[in-house]
C-alpha positions as CSV (number, residue, x, y, z in Angstrom):
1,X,7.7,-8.1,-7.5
2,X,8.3,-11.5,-6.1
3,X,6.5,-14.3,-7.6
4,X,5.5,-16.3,-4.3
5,X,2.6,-15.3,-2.9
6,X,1.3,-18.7,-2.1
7,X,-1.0,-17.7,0.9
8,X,1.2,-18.8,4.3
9,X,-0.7,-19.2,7.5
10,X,1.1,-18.6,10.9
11,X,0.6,-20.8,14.2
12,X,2.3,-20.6,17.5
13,X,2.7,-22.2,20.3
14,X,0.8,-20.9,23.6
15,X,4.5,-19.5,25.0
16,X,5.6,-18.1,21.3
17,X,8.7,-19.8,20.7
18,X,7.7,-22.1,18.0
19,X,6.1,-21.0,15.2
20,X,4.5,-23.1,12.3
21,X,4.3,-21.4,8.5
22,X,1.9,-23.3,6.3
23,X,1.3,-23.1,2.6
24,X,-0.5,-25.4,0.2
25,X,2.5,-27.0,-0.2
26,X,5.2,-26.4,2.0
27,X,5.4,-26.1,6.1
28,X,8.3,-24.6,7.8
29,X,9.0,-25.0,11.3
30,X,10.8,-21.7,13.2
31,X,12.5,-21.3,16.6
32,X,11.4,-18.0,18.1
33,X,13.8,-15.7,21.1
34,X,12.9,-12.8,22.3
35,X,9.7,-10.3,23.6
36,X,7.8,-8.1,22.7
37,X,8.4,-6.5,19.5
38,X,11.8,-7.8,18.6
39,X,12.4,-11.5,17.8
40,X,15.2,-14.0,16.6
41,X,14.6,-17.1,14.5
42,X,17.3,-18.9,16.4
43,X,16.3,-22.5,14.3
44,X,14.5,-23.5,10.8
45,X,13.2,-26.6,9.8
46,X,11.6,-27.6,6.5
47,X,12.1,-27.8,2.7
48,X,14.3,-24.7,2.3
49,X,12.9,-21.6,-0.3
50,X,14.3,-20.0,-2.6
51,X,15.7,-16.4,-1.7
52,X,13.3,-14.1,-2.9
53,X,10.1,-16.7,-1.5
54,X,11.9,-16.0,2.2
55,X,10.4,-12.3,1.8
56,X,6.6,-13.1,1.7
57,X,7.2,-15.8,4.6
58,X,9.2,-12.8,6.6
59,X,6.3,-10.7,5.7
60,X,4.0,-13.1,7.6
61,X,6.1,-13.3,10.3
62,X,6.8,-9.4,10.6
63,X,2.8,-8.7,10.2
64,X,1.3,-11.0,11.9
65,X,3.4,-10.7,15.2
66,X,3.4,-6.8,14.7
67,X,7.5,-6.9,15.0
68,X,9.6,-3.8,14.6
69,X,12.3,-5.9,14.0
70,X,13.6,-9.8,12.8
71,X,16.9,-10.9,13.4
72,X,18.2,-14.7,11.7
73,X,20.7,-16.4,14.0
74,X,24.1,-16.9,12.2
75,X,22.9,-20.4,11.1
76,X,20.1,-19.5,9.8
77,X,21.2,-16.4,7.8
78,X,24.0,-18.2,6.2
79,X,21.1,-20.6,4.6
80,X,20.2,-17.6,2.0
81,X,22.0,-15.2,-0.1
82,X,21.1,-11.8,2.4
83,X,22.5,-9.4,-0.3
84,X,19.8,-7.0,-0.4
85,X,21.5,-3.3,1.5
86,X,17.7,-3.4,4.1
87,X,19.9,-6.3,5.5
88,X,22.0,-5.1,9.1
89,X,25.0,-7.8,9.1
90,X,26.9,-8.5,12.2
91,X,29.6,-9.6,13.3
92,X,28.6,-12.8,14.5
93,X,27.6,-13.9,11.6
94,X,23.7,-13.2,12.3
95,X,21.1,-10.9,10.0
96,X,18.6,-8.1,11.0
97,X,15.9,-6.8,9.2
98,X,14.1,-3.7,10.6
99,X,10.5,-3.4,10.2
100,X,10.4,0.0,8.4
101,X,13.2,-1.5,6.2
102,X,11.4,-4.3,5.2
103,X,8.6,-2.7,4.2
104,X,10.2,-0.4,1.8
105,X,11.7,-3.2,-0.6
106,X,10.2,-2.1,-3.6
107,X,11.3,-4.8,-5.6
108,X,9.1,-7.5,-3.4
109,X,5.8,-5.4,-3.7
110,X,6.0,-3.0,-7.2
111,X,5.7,-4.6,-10.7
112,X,9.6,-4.4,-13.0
113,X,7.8,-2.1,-14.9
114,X,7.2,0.2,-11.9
115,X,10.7,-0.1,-10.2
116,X,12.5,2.8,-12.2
117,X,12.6,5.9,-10.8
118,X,11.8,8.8,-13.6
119,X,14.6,11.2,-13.5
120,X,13.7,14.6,-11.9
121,X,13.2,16.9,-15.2
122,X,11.2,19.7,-14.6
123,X,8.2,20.7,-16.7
124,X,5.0,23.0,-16.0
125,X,1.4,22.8,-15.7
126,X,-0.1,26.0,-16.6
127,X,2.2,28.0,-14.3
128,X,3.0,25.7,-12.1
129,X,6.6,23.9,-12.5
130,X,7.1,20.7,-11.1
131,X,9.0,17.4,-12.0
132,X,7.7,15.2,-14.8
133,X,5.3,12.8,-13.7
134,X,5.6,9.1,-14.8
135,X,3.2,7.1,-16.7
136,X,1.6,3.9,-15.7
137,X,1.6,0.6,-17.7
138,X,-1.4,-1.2,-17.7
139,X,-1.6,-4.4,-15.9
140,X,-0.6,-5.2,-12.2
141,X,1.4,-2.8,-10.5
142,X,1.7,-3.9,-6.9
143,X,0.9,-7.4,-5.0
144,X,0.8,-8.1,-1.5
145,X,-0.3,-11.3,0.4
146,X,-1.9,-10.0,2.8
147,X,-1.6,-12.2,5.8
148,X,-4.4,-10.3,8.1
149,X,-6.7,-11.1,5.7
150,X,-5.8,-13.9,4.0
151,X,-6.2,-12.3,0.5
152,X,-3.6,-11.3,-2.1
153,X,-4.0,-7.7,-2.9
154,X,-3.6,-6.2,-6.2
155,X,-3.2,-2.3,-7.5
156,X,-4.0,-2.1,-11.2
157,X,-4.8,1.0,-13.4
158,X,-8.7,1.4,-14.5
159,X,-9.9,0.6,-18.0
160,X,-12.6,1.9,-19.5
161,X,-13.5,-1.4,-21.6
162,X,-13.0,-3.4,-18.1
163,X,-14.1,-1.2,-15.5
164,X,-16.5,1.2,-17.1
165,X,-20.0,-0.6,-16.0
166,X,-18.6,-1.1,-12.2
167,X,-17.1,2.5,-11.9
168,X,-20.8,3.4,-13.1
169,X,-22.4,1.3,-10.8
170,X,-20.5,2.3,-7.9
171,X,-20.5,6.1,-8.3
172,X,-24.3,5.8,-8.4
173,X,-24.9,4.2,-4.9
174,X,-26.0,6.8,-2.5
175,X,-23.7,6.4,0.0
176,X,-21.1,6.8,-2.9
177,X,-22.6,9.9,-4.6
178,X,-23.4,11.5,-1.4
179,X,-19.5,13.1,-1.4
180,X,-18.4,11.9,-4.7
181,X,-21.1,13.9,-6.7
182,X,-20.8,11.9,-9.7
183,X,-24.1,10.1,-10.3
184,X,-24.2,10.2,-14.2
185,X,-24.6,8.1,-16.7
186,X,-22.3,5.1,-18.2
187,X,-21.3,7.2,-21.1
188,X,-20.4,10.6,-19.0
189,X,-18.6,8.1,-16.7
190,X,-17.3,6.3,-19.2
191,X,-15.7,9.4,-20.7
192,X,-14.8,11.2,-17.3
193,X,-12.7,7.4,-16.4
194,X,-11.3,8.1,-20.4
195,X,-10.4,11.5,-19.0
196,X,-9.1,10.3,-16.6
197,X,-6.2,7.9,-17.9
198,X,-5.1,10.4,-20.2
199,X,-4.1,13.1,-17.5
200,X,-0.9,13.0,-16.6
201,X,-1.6,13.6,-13.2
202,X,-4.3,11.4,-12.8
203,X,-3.7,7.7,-11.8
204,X,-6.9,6.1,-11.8
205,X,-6.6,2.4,-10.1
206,X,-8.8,-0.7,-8.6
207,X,-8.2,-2.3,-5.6
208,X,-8.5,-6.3,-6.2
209,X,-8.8,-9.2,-3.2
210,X,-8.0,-12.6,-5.0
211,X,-8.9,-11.2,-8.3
212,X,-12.3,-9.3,-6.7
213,X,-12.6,-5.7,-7.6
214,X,-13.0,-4.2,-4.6
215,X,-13.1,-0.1,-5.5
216,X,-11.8,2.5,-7.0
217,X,-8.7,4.8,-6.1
218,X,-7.7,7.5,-8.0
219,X,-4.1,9.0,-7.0
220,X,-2.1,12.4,-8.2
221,X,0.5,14.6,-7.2
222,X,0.0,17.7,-5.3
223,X,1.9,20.1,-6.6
224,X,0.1,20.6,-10.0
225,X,-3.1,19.6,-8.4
226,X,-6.2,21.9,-7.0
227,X,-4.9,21.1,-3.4
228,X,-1.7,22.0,-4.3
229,X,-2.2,25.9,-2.8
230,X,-3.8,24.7,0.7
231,X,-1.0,22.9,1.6
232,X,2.8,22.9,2.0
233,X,3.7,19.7,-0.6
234,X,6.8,18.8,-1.5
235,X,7.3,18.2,-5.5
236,X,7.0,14.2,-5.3
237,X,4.1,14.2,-2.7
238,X,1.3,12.5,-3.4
239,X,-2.8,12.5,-3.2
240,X,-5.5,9.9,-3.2
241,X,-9.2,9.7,-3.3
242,X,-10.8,6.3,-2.0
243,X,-13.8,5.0,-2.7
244,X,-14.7,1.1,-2.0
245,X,-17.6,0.3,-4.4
246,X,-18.7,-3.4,-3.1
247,X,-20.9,-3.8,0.0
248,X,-18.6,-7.0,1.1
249,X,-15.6,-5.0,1.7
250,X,-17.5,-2.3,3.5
251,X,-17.3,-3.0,7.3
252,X,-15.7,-5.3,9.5
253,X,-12.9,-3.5,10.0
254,X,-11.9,-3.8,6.3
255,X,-10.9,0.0,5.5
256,X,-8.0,0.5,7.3
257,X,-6.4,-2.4,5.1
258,X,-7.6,-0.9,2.2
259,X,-6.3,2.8,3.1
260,X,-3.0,1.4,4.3
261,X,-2.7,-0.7,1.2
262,X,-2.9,2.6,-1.2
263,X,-0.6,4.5,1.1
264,X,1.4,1.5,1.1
265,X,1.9,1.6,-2.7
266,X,2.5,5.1,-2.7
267,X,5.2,5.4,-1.0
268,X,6.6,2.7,-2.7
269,X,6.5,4.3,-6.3
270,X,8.6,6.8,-4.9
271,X,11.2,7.1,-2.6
272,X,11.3,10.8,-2.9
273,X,7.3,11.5,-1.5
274,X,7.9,12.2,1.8
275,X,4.2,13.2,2.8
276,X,0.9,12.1,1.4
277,X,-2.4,14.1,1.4
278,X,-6.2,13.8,1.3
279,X,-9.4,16.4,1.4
280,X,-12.5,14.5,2.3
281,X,-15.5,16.5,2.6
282,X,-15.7,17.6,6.3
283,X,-18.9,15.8,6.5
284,X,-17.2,12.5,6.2
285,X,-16.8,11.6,9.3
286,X,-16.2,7.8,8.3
287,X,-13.6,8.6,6.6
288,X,-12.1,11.4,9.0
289,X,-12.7,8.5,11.8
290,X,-10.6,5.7,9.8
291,X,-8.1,8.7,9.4
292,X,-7.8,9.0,13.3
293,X,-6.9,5.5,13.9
294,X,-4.4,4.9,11.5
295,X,-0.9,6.7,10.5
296,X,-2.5,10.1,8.9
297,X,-3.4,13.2,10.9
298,X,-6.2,15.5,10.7
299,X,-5.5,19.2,9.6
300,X,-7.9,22.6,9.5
301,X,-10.9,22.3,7.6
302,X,-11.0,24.6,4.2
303,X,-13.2,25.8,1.6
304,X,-12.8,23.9,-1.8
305,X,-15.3,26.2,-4.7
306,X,-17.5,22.9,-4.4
307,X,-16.8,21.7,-1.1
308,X,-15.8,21.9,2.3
309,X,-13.0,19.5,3.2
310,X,-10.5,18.3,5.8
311,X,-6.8,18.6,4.8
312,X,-5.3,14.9,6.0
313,X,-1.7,14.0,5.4
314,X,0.7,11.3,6.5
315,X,4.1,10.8,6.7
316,X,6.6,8.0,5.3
317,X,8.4,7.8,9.0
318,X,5.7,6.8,10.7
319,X,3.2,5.1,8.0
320,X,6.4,2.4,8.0
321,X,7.2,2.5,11.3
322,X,3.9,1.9,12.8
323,X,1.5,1.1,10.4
324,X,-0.6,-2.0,11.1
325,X,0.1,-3.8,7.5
């Protein structure tokens, strides 16, 4: 996880060929070439950064400008240490960086303590084998500046002691309980979030905006999960359940960030998930609406025993090719 996430504001000129990065302490000026979708910084002016803070400023630049990809000019790349193999070198001495590369740099995102892959041992649950799941260290365990919203973004596991009177608060708003169906009290909540942590296939998280809690997301993988038989999951894939508990970060466009954000992290924990699933209630047609108009597609409906949901899925291709992050 890189330690730089200074927020950077972008500006650029009316014809896009100079661009201005802005922190609290540092401005860079850039050279931009190119249309569309594909640009080169040809020039770069400014107190040079270290290696690894060059990733949140490409970040900006890859975000902001929706690129697909970012090539440096041969003087410019020669300015930093490009070791990392997401890096296209060419003969002329210049850089590229592809979008869906970029983006899957798990060191710049994931906490150290999250970057090791757990080897693929296979265990059961019940009768159901499948690979043995890892477990998750308390603490941060992903970080993004988020340059849309101007907010750094954090994915940390739930604690009772820290999280127990909000998770109780938010399953007990109406619009919450109406498809989570868990308005009970702080002690059964308390003991269901306890529950919770000690699954192994449970992965209970909040969603923080500068240090704000913003909801809860609870993640597991399908295999040895109840929607493992109404779909065609591969042993990594992964689930999620999203719920965003404070009225501020309901609205205004705000989901999508928050949905990509989760899938984003996701994907990240392991290369080898190739798909990603939901099962909102069929009623839910905020949710199946934010579904529509991002990366994830919309499958049959299907009877749970207590509900009657959508199957969703999306894909790692396309969630980092096209995403909007």
């Amino acid at each position: 996880m890189t330690t730089d996430h200074h927020k950077t504001r972008l500006r650029l000129t009316e014809d896009g060929r100079q661009a201005l990065l802005e922190s609290a302490e540092q401005t860079w000026q850039l050279t931009l070439t190119g249309e569309g979708r594909d640009r080169t910084i040809t020039n770069w002016e400014g107190t040079e950064p270290e290696t690894d803070a060059l990733y949140p400023l490409i970040d900006v630049l890859l975000s902001r400008l929706q690129l697909d990809t970012l090539t440096l000019a041969a003087p410019v790349a020669a300015r930093w240490s490009l070791t990392h193999p997401a890096w296209e070198h060419h003969d002329d001495g210049s850089a590229r960086l592809q979008r869906a590369a970029f983006y899957q740099m798990r060191e710049l995102w994931l906490s150290h303590d999250m970057q090791p892959l757990i080897p693929e041992i296979w265990t059961k649950t019940g009768e159901v084998p499948h690979p043995r799941r890892p477990t998750l260290p308390d603490g941060v365990l992903y970080r993004r500046y988020h340059p849309g919203l101007d907010q750094v973004l954090e994915l940390r596991q739930a604690r009772v002691d820290e999280d127990g009177e909000r998770f109780h608060r938010w399953q007990n708003l109406p619009r919450v309980s109406r498809f989570w169906e868990y308005p009970f009290s702080r002690e059964r909540l308390d003991q269901m979030l306890a529950d919770r942590r000690a699954d192994p296939n449970s992965f209970p998280l909040i969603l923080l905006a500068d240090g704000d809690p913003v909801g809860y997301f609870e993640t597991y993988y399908v295999p040895e999960d109840r929607l493992g038989p109404y779909c065609n999951a591969g042993p990594f894939d992964q689930g999620m359940h999203v719920l965003v508990g404070e009225e501020r970060y309901c609205g205004k466009g705000q989901a999508p960030v928050w949905i990509n954000t989760l899938t984003h992290y996701l994907f990240l924990t392991d290369p080898r998930t190739r798909t990603l699933y939901g099962e909102p209630d069929a009623a839910n047609q905020a949710m199946l609406k934010q579904a529509e108009n991002l990366t994830w597609r919309i499958h049959e409906a299907f009877d749970f025993p207590h509900k009657r949901a959508r199957l969703v899925s999306a894909d790692r291709h396309p969630f980092f090719t096209n995403a909007r992050l």
